[in-house]
ROSE-4610 file (N, C-alpha, C; in Angstrom, 1 decimal, always signed):
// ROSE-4610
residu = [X/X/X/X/X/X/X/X/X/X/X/X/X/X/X/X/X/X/X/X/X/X/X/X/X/X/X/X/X/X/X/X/X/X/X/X/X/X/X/X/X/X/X/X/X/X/X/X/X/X/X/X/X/X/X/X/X/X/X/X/X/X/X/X/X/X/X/X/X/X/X/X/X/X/X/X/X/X/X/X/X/X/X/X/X/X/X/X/X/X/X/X/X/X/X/X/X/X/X/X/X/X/X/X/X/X/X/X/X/X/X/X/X/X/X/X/X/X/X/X/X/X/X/X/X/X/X/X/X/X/X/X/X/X/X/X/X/X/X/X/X/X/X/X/X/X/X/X/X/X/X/X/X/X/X/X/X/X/X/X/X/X/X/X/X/X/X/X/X/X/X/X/X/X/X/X/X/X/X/X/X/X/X/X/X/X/X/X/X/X/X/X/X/X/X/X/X/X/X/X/X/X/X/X/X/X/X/X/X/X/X/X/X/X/X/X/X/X/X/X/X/X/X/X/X/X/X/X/X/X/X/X/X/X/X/X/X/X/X/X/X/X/X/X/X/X/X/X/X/X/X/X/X/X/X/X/X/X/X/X/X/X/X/X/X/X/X/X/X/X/X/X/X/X/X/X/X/X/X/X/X/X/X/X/X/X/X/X/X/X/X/X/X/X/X/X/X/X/X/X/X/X/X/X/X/X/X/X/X/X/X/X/X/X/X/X/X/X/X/X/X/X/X/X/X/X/X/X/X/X/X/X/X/X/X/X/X/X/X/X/X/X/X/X/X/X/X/X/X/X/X/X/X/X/X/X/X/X/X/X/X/X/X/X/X/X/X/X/X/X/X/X/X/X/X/X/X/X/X/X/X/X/X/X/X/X/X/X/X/X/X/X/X/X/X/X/X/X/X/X/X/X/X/X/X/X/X/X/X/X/X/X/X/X/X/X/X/X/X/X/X/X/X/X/X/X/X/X/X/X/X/X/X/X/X/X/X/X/X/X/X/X/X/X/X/X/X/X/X/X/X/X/X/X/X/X/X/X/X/X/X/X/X/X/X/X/X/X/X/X/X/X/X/X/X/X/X/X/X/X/X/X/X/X/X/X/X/X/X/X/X/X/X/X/X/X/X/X/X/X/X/X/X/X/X/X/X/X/X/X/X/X/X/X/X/X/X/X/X/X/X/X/X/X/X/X/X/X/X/X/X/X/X/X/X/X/X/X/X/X/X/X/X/X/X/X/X/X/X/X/X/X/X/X/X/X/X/X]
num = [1/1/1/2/2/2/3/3/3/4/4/4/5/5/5/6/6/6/7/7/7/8/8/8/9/9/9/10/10/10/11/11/11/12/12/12/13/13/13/14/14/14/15/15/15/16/16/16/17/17/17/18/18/18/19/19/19/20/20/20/21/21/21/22/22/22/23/23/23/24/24/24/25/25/25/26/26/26/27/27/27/28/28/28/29/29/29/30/30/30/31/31/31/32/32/32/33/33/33/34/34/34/35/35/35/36/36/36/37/37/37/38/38/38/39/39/39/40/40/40/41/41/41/42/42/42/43/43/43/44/44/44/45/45/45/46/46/46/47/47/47/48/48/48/49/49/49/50/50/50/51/51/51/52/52/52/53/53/53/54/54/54/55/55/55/56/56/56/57/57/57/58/58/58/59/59/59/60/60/60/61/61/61/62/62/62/63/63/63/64/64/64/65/65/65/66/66/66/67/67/67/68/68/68/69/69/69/70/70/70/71/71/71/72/72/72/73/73/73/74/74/74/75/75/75/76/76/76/77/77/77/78/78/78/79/79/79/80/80/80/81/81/81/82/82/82/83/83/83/84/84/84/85/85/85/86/86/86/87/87/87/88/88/88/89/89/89/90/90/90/91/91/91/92/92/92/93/93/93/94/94/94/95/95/95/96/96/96/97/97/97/98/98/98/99/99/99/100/100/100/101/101/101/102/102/102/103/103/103/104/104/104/105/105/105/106/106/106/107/107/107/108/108/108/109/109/109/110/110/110/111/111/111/112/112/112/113/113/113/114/114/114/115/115/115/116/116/116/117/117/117/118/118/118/119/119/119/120/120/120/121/121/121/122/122/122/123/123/123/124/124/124/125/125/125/126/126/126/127/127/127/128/128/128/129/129/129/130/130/130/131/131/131/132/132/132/133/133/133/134/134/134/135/135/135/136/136/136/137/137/137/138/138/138/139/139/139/140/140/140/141/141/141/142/142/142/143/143/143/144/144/144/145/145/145/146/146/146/147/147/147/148/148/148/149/149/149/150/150/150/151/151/151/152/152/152/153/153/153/154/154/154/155/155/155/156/156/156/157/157/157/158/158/158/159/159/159/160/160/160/161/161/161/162/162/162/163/163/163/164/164/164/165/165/165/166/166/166/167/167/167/168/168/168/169/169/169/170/170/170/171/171/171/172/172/172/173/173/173/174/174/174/175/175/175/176/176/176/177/177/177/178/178/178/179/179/179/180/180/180/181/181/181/182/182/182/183/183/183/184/184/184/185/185/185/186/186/186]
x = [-6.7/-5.6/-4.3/-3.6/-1.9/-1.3/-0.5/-0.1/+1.0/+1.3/+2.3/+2.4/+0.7/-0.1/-0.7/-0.8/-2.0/-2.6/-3.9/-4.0/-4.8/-4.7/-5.3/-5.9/-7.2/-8.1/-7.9/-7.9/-8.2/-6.8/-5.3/-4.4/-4.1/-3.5/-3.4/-4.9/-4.4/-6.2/-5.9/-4.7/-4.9/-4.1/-4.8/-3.8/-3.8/-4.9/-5.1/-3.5/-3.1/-2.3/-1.0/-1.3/+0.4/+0.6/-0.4/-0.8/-0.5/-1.0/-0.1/+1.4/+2.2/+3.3/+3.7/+3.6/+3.9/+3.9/+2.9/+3.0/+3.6/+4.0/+4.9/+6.3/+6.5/+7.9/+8.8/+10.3/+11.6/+11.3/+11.1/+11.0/+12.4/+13.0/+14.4/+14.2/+15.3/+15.2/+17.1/+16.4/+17.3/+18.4/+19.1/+20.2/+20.3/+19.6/+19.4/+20.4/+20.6/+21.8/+22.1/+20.9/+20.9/+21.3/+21.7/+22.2/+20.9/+20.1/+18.3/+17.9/+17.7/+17.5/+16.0/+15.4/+14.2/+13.5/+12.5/+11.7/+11.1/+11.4/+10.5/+9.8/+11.2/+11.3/+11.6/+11.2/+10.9/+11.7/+13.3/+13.4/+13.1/+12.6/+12.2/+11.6/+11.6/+11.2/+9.4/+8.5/+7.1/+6.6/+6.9/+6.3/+5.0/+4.4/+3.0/+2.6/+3.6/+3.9/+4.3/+5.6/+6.2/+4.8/+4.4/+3.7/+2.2/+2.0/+1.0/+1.2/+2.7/+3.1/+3.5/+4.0/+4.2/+3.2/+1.6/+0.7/+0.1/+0.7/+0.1/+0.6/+2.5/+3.5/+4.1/+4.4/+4.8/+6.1/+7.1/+8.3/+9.0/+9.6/+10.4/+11.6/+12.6/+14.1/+13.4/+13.6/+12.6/+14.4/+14.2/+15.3/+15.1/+14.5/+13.5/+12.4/+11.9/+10.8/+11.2/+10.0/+10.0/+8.5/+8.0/+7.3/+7.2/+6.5/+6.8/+5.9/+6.3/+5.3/+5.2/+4.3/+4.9/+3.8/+3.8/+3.0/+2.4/+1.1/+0.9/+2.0/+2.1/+3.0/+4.0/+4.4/+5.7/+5.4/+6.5/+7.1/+7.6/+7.9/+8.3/+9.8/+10.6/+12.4/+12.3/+11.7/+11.3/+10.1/+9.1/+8.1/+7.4/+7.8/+7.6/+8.6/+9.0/+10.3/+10.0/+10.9/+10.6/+11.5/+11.5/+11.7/+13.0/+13.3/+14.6/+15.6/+16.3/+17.5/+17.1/+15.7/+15.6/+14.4/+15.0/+14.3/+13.5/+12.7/+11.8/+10.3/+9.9/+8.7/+8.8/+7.6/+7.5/+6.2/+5.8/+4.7/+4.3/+3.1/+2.7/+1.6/+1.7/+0.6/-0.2/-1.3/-2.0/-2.1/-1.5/-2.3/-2.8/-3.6/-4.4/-5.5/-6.4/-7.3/-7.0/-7.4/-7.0/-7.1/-6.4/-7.0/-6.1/-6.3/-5.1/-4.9/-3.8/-3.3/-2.1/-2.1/-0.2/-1.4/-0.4/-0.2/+0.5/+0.0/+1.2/+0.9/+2.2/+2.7/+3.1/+3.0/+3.8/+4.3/+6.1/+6.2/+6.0/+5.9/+5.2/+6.6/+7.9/+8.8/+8.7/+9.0/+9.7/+8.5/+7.4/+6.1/+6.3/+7.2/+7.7/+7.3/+6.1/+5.9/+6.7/+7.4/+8.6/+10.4/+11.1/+12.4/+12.9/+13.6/+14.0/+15.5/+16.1/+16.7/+18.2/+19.2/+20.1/+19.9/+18.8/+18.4/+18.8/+20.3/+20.8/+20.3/+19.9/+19.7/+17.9/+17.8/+15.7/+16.2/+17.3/+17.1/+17.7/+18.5/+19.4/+18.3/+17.4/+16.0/+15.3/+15.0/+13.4/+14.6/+15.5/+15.9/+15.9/+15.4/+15.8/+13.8/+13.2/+11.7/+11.0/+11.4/+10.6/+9.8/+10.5/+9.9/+9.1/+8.7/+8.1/+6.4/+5.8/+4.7/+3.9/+4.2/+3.8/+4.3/+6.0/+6.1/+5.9/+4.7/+3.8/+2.8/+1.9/+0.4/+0.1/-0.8/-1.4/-2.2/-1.8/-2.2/-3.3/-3.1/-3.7/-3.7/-4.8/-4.5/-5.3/-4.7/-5.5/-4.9/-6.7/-6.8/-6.2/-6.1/-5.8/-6.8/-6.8/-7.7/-7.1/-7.6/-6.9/-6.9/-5.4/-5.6/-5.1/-5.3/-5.8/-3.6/-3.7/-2.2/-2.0/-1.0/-0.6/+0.4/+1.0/+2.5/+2.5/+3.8/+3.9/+5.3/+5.4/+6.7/+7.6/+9.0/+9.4/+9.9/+9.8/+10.3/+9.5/+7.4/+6.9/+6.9/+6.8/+6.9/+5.9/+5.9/+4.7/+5.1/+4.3/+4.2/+3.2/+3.2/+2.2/+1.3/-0.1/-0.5/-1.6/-1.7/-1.1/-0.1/+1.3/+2.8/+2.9/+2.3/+1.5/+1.4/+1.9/+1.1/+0.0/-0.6/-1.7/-1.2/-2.0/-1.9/-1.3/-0.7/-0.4/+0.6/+0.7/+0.7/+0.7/+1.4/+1.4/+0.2/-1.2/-2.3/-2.9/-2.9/-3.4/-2.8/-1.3/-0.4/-1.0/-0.1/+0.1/+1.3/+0.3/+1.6/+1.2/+2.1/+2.2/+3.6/+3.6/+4.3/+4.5/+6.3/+6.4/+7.7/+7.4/+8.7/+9.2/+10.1/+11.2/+11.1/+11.3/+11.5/+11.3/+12.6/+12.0/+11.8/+10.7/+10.2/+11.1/+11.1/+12.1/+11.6/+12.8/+12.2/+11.7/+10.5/+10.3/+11.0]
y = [+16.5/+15.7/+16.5/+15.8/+16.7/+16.1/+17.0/+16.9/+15.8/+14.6/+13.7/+12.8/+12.5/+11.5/+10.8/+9.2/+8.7/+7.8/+7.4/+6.7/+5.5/+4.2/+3.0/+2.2/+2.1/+0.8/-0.4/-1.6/-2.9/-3.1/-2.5/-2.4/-3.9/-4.8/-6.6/-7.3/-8.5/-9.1/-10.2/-10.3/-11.6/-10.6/-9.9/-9.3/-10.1/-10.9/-11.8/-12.4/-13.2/-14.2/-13.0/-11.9/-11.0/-10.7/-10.2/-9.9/-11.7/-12.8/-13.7/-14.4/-13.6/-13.4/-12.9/-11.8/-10.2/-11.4/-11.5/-12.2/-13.3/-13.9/-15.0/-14.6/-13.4/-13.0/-12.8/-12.9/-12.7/-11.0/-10.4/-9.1/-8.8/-7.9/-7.1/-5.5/-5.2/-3.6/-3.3/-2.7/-2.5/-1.3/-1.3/+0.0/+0.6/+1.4/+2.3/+2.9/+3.5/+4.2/+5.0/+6.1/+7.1/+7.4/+6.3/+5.5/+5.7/+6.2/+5.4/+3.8/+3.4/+2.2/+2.0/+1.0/+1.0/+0.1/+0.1/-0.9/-2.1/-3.3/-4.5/-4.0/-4.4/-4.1/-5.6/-6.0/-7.2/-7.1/-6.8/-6.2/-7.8/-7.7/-8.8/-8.3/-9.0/-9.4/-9.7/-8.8/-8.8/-9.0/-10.3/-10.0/-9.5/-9.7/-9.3/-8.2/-7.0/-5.8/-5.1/-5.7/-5.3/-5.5/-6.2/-6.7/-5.4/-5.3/-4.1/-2.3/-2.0/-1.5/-0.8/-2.3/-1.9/-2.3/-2.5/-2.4/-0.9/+0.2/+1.7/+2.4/+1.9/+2.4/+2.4/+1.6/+0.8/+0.0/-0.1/-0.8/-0.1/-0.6/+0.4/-0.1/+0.6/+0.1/+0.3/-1.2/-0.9/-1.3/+0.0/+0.4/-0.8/-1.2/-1.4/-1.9/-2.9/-3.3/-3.6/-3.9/-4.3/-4.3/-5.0/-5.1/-4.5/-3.6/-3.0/-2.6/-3.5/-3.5/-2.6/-2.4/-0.9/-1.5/-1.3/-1.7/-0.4/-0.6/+0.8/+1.7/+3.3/+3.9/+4.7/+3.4/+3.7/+4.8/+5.8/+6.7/+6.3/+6.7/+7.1/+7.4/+7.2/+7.7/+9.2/+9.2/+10.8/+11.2/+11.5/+11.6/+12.3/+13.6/+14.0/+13.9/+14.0/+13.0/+13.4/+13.1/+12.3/+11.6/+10.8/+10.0/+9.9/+11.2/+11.7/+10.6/+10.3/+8.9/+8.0/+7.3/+6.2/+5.9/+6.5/+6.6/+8.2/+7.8/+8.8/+9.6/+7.6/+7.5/+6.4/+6.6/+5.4/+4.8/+3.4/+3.2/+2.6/+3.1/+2.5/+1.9/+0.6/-0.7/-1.0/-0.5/-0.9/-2.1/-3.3/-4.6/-4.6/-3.6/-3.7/-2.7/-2.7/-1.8/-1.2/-0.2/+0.8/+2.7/+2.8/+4.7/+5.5/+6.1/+7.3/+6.8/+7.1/+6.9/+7.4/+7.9/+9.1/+10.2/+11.4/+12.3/+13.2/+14.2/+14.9/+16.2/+16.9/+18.4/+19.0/+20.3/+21.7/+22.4/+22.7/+23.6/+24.8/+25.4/+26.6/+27.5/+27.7/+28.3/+28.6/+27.6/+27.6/+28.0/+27.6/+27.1/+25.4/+25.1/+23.8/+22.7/+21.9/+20.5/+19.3/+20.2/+18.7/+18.8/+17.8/+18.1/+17.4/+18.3/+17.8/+17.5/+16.4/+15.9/+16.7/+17.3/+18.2/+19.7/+19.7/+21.2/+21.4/+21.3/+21.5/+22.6/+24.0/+25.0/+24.4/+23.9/+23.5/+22.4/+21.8/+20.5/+20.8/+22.4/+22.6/+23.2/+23.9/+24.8/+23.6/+22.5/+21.6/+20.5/+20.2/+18.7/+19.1/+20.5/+19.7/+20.0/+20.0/+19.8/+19.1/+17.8/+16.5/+16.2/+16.6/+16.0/+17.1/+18.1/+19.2/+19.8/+19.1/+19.1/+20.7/+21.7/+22.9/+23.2/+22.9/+23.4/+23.2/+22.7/+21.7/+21.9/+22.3/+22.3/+21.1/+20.4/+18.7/+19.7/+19.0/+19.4/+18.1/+17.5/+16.1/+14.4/+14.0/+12.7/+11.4/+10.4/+9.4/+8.4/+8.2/+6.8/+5.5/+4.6/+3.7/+2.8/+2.0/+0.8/+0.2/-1.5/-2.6/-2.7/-3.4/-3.5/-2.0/-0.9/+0.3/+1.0/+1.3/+1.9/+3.1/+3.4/+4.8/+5.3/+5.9/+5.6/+7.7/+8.1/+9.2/+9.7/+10.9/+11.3/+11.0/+10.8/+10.7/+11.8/+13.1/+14.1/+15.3/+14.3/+14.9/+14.4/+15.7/+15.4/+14.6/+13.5/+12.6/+12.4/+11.8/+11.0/+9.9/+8.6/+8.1/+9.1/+8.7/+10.0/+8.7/+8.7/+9.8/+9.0/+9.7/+9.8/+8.3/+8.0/+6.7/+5.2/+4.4/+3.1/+2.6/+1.5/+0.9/-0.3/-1.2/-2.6/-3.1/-4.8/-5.0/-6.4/-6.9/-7.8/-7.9/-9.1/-9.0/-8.7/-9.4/-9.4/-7.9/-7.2/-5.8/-4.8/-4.9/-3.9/-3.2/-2.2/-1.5/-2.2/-2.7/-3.5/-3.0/-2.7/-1.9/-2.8/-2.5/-2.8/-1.5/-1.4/-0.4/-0.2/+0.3/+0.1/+1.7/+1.2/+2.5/+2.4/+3.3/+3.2/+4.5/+4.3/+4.7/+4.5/+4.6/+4.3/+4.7/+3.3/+3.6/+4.0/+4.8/+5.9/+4.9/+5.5/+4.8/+4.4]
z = [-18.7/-18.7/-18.8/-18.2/-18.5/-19.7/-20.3/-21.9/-21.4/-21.8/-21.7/-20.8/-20.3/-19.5/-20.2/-20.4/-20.6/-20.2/-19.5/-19.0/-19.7/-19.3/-20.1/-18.8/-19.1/-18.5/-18.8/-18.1/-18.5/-19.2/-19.0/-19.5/-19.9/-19.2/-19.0/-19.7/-20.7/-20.6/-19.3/-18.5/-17.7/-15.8/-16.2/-14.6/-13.3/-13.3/-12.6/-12.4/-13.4/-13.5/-13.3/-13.6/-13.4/-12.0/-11.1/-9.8/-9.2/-9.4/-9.1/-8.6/-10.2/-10.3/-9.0/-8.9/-8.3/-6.8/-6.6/-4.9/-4.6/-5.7/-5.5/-5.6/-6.3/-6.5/-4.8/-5.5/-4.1/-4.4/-3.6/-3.4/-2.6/-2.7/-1.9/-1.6/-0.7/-0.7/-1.6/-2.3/-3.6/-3.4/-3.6/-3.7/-5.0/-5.5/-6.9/-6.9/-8.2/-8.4/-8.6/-7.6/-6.6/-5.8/-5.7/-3.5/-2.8/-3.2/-2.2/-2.0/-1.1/-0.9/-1.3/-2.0/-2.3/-1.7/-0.8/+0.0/-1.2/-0.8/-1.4/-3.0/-3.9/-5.2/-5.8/-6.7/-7.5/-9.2/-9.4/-10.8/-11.3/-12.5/-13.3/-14.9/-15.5/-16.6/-16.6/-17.0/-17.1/-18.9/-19.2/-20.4/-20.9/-20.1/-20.1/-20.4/-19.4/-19.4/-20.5/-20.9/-22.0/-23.2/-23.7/-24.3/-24.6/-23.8/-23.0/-23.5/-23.1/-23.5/-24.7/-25.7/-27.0/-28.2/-27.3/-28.0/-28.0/-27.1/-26.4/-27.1/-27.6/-27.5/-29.4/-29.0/-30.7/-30.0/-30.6/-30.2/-29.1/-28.0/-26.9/-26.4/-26.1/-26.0/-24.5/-23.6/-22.2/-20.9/-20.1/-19.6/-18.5/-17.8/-16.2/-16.4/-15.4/-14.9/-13.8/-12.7/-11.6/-10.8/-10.1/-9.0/-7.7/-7.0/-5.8/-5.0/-4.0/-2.5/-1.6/-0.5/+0.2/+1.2/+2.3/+3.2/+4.1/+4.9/+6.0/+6.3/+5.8/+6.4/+5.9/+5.3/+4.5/+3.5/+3.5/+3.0/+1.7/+0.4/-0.7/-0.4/-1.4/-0.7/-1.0/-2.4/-2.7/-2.9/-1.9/-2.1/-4.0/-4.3/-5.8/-6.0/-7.3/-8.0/-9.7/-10.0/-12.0/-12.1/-13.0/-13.7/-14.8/-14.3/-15.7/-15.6/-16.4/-16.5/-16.6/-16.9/-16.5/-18.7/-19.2/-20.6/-20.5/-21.3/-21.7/-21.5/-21.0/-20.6/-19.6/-18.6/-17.2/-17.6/-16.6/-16.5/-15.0/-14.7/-13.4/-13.7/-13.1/-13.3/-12.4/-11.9/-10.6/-10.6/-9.6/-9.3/-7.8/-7.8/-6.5/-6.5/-5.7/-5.4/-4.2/-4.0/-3.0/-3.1/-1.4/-1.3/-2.2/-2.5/-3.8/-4.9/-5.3/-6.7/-7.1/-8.1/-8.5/-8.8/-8.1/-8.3/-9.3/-10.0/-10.5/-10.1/-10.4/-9.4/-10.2/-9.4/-10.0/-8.8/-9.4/-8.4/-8.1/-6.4/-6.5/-7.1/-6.2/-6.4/-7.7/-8.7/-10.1/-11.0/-10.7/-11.7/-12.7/-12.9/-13.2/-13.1/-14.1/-14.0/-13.9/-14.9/-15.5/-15.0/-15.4/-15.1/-16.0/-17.6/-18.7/-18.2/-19.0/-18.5/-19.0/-18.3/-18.3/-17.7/-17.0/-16.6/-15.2/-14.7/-13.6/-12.5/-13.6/-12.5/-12.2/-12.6/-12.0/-11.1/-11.2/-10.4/-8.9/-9.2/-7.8/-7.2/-7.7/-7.2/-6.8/-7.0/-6.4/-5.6/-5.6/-5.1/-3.5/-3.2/-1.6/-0.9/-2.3/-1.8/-2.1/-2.2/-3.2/-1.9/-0.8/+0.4/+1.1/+0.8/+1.2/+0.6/+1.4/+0.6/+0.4/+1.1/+0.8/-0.2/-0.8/-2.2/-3.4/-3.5/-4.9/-4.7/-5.6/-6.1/-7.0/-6.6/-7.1/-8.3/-9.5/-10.6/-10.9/-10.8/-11.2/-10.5/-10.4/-9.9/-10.2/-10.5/-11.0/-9.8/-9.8/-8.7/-9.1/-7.7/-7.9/-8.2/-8.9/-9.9/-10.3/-9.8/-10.2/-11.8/-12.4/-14.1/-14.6/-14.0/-14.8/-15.1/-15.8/-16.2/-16.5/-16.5/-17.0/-17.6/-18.3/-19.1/-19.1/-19.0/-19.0/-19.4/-19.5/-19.8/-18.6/-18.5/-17.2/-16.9/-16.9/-16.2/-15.6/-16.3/-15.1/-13.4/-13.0/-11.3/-11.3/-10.1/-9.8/-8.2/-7.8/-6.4/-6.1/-5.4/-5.2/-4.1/-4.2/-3.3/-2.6/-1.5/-0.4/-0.3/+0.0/+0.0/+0.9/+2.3/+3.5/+2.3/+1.8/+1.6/+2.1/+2.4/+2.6/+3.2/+4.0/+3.9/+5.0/+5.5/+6.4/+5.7/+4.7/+4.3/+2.5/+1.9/+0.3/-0.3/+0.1/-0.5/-0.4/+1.0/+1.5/+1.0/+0.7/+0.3/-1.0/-1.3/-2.0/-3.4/-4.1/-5.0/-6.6/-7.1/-8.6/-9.7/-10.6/-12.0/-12.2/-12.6/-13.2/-14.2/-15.4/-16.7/-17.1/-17.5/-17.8/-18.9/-20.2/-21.3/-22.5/-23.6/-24.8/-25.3/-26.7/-27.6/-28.6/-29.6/-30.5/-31.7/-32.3/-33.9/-34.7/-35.6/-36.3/-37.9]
């Protein structure tokens, strides 16, 4: 396992009823404040999630949530990436079954898993290869399984893998839950 990964089974006791949600939800393509436009993003309120969460977690000041669909094909805005700005820690929520999963990376250039957040000279060295799959070694990868969760630091590199979605349609797609957050001091 990678140090500031964890993964949880059977995350939701009702995913059923959250995957529900998810497909009934107004989905949009979002303008982050990155300036990337994000394909069929759902921000919303998951209590379920939250709930999930801060039974893994303890209490969390939660930056984000949202729903997100991807269909055959589609591309990632950044294929590897982290998470920096957005809290401390992420979570990705499978509500689907399906090929891949997330990935996590190291770069070859740097040796570099992570991207702590103020470390300008690592971010001017990797930002123009998030999209370059020769310059990353797959350190790790957990499949996709419905219910199954994951919560990590956010400034390890990750990717959905394979980088392609799935699907043709809400039910076929590639559809996930995912929260931003830090956990507050105790």
């Amino acid at each position: 396992m990678i140090n500031g990964l964890t993964v949880y089974e059977d995350f939701l006791p009702n995913p059923d009823a959250v995957r529900a949600r998810a497909l009934a939800s107004p989905f949009e393509d979002w303008p982050g404040p990155d300036g990337e436009v994000y394909r069929r993003i759902c921000r919303t309120e998951i209590p379920e999630v939250r709930a999930a969460v801060e039974r893994a977690m303890g209490p969390v000041d939660m930056l984000g949530m949202a729903f997100r669909l991807n269909f055959l094909g589609e591309l990632p805005n950044a294929a590897v990436h982290s998470d920096i700005g957005w809290g401390t820690h992420a979570l990705v929520l499978y509500l689907c079954d399906g090929p891949g999963g997330t990935a996590f990376w190291r770069h070859q250039g740097t040796g570099s898993h992570r991207l702590e957040p103020g470390d300008v000279d690592l971010f001017e060295k990797v930002r123009y290869d998030w999209n370059d799959l020769s310059s990353w070694d797959m350190r790790h990868m957990i499949s996709l399984k419905f219910n199954r969760a994951l919560i990590y630091e956010s400034a390890l590199f990750h990717s959905r893998w394979p980088f392609p979605a799935f699907g043709t349609n809400a039910e076929t797609g590639r559809l996930i839950a995912v929260a931003f957050f830090t956990p507050k001091e105790p």
